[in-house]
Each structure stands twice: as structure tokens, then as C-alpha cells.
N, C-alpha and C positions, 0 to 999 in steps of 0.2 A: 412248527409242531404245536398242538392245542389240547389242554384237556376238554374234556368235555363241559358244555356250558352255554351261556347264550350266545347270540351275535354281538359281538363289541365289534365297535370299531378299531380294531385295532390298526396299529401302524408300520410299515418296513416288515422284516421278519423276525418274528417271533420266535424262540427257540424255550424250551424248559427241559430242566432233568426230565430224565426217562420216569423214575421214581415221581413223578407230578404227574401223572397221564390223567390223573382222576381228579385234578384239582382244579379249581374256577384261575384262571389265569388273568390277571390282571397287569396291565402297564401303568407303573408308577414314575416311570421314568423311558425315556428313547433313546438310542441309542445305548454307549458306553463312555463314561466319564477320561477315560485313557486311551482304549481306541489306537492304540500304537504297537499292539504285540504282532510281530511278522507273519504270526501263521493265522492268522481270526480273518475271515472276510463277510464277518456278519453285519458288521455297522460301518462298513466304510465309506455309505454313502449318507448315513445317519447324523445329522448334526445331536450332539448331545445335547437334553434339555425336559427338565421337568413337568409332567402333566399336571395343569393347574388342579387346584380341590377343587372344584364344585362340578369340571370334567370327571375326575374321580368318583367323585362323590355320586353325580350322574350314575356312573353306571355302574359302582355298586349297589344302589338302589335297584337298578334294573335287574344283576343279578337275583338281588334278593327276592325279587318278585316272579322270578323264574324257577325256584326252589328253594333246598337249602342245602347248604356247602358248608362241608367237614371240614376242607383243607383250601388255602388261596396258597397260591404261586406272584409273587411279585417281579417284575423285570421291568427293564430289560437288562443291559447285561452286569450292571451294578448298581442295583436301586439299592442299596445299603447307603451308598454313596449321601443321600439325600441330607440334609440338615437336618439334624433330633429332632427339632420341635416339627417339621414337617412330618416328618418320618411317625413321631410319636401320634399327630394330627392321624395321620391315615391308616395306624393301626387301630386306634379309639373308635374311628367309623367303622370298621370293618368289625371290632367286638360287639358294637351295639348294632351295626344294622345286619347280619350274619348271624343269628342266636345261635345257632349249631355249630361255627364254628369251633374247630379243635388245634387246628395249628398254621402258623405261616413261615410260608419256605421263599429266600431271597437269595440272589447271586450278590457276592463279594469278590474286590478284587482284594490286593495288600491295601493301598490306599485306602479305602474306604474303611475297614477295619482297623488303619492306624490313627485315624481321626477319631473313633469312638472311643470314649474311655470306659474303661471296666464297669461305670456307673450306669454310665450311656448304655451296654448291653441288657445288663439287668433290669435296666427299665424297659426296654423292648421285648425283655422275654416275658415278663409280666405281662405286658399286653400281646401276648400270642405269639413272636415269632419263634418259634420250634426250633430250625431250623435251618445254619447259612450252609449254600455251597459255594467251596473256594477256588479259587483255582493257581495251583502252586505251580505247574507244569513241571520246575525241577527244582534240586537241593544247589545245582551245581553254579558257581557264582558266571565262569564262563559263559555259560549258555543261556542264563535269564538276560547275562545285559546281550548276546547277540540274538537275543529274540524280545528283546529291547520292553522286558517287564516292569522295568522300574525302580525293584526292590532290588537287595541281595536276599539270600536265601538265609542269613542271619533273623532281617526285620521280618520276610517272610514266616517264620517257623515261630516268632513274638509274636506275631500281628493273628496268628493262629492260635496259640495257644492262651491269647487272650479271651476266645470265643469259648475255647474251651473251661474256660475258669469262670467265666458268667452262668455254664450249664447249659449252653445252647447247645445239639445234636450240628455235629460240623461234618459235613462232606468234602473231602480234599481230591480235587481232579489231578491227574499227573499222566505226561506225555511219554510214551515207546517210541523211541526215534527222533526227538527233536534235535536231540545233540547232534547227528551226526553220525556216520563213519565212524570218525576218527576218535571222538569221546564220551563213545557209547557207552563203555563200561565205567567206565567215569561216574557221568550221568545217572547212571543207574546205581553207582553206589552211593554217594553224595543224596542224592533223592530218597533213598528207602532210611538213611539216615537222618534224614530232613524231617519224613513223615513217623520215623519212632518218634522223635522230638515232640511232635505237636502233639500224637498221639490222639487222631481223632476217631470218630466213631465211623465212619466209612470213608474209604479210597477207591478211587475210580481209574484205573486205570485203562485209558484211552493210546489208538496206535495214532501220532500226527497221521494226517492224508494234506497234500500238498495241493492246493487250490489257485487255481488258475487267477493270477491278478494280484492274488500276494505278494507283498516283500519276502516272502520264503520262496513263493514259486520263482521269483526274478534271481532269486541266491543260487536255487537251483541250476536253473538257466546258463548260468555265468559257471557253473562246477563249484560254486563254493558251499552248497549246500549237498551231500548226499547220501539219502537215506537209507537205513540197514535194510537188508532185503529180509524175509519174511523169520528166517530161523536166526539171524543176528539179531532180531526185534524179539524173540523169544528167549537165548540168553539173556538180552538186557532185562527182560521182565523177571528171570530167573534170578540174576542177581540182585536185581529193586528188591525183589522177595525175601530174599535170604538177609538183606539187611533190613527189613520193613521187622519191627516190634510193636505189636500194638496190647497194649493194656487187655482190651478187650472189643472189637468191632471187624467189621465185614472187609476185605479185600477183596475188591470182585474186576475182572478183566473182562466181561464180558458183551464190553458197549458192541454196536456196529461196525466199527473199525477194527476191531481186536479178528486176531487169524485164531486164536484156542481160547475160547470161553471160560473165565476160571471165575469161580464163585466159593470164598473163603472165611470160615470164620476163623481169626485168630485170638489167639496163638493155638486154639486147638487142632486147626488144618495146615498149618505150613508147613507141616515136613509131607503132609499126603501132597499138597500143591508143586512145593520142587519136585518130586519123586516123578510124577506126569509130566513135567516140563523136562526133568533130564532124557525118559524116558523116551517122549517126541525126539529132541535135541540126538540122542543116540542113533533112532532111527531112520530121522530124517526121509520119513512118510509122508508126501505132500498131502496124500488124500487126506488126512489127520486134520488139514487146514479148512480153513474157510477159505472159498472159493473167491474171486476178485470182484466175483456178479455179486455175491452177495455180501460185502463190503459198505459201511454208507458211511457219513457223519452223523 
């Protein structure tokens, strides 16, 4: 998925927030530095590795000579990851060769964020970046190491709330159905607990979809993995909810994946939010759902 912008060359598959659709999209990095979470089949064929500067540098020029750009997008799937002084290098070309720039949005894993120190962000927001998106998937300690993340959901919710204390606008992605069956609701309380905690300025809540060639899909295969069916994935969102506190920012369920669209600002919407999900829940209306066709990643 691309925003709009010139031809790069770009590499493997590219993927950005939805929220990036309008943004010059650039690859600062290939692949993903970690690359071991069981449900991702975006870089598994991707060796990790940094795109030298003066590739960069290339065809930031190029963009700029193709218009001007409010907003760049950096990926792939954790260019946070990069060394500061790198990192610092290619946001300094981007402020001066980009006049119009306004903000820069990157993906973060836990890793990459616990390398940074507080000093380290600050100096990156200075130079334009706006914006990290995270991806926490769950609060619950079970289920990150059996979806093999890396962190516990302690350093995770630090490694978050670090971004958040630089000033940088943090997006937290989190998963419907990854636990499981059996520790759905679990899952789901531990996670909305996980995300008061960090208390970022938007949460993304996505349903897992199980992809052919994953280590989830092979889990599946075997019956060790199985996923809640469509109104058990709504409970769990239901519950995320009810313990999800946010200060002040968006809640929103409404990726491609999600069967009920929900777009939330809290804390002023969360009791109208549960009220439509018990609602659904009581009724158990399929038509109410999103259809399977129109389902994506």
C-alpha cells in the first residue's frame, strides 16, 4: 500500500498506516529488525538491512523535485530501529530538502524504542518526527512470548510510555483474537490494561486474520491455535474497552479486519461504545457484521 507520490524504487512489500495514505512514503530500512512475531508474513522473505544515505538521499531529491510533501512515512517495518546518528542524518535531509514538510511518521517495535533514550526522542522530534506507530498486540505476558514478541508487556508499556513523555503523538496497534480460544478474555483484559498504562494518543484495534505460511497458521494446523469466532472477537473488544482508559485520544476498531467498525474518542465515547457492542452481543444479528468478502489486512 502507497501514498501518493513519485516512482521509487521501492523493495519487497511495502505496507503503511492507513492514516499515511497521503504521505510520500519512503524506505529507510528493508525488511524488520525482529522479524520473528508468528502472525506477520510481511518480511519473511526480507533480509533486514539498512538503505545506504546517498540511496536515500537520491530519492528524496527526486521526491522533492516532484512536488511538495506535508508528511513522509518511514519504513519498513522498524526504521526507529536505525542508529541515532543515522536516523538523525535522514531526518536533517528530509527538513532541509522537503520545505513543506510538517511531520514524520515511523513504525516501532518494543526493541527499537528501548534502545532510544528519552534524549534520543527529543532530538528526533525536534527534527520532524510527529509521530511513532507501535505495535503492542497484547498486555498479556502468555501470549506475547507464544507469539514470540520479545518483550513482556511490563517493558512493553515503559518502552511506550517513553515516546509518550518525549511528546511524540504514539499510535498503539493491538490484536482481537491473537490469544486464542481459551485466553480471550484474559487477553483482552490485561491489554486494555496495558494500553491505560501507556496512555497513548490513538489505538488501533485490529482483528488477527491467519495467513497461510505463518507460524500461527502451522499453530493453527496442528489445533493449537484457535481463533474466536466472529461474536467471541467482539466480547473480547468489548472487554479491551471497558478496561481501556485513556487520558484523552481516539479508539478506533475500524481497520479492514474488524466485523463492527468502531471509532471512539475517549473517554468521552466509551460508554456509547460498549452500549453498541452489548447491543450487537445481545442480538447476535450477523447481518450487523462485516461480510468475509469484505474483510482484508
Amino acid at each position: 500500500m502507497f501514498g501518493a507520490g513519485p516512482e521509487l524504487p521501492y523493495e519487497g512489500v511495502v505496507i503503511r498506516p492507513p492514516s499515511e495514505a497521503s504521505s510520500l512514503i519512503l524506505q529507510a530500512t528493508f525488511g524488520c529488525s525482529h522479524n520473528r512475531c508468528t502472525f506477520c508474513p510481511t518480511y519473511k522473505d526480507t533480509r533486514f538491512r539498512i538503505k545506504p544515505l546517498e540511496r536515500f538521499r537520491a530519492e528524496v531529491e527526486r521526491a522533492a523535485a516532484w512536488g511538495t510533501w506535508r508528511r513522509v512515512f518511514l519504513c519498513d517495518g522498524d526504521a526507529l530501529i536505525l542508529p541515532q546518528a543515522m536516523l538523525l542524518e535522514r531526518l536533517t535531509l528530509l527538513r532541509t530538502t522537503l520545505p513543506g514538510l510538517q511531520r514524520v511518521g515511523i513504525y516501532a517495535n518494543g526493541k527499537a524504542l528501548e534502545r532510544k533514550s528519552l534524549e534520543d526522542l527529543l532530538a528526533l522530534r525536534e527534527l520532524g518526527l510527529g509521530i511513532i506507530y507501535y505495535g503492542l498486540e497484547s498486555g498479556d505476558d502468555p501470549t506475547l512470548e507464544r507469539i514470540c514478541k520479545g518483550r513482556s508487556a511490563a517493558r512493553l508499556v515503559a518502552a511506550g510510555r517513553k515516546a509518550r513523555e518525549a511528546g511524540i503523538a504514539l499510535s498503539v496497534t493491538v490484536l482481537l483474537g491473537i490469544a486464542g480460544v481459551d485466553d480471550s478474555l484474559r487477553h483482552a483484559v490485561a491489554t486494555g490494561e496495558a494500553l491505560s498504562a501507556i496512555d497513548p494518543d490513538y489505538v488501533g484495534a485490529l482483528t488477527v486474520m491467519v495467513v497461510p505460511g505463518t507460524a500461527l497458521a502451522e499453530a493453527q494446523a496442528r489445533g493449537e491455535f484457535v481463533l474466536p469466532d466472529r461474536f467471541a472477537l467482539l466480547e473480547e473488544l468489548a472487554v479491551m474497552l471497558s478496561r481501556t482508559d485513556l487520558s484523552s485520544g481516539l479508539f478506533l476498531a475500524n481497520h479492514a479486519s474488524n466485523y463492527l467498525p468502531l471509532k471512539l474518542v475517549l473517554p468521552r465515547d466509551k460508554e456509547r461504545g460498549l452500549a453498541l457492542l452489548k447491543q450487537v452481543l445481545d442480538e447476535r444479528d450477523e447481518s450487523r457484521l462485516k461480510p468475509e468478502w469484505l474483510r482484508g489486512l
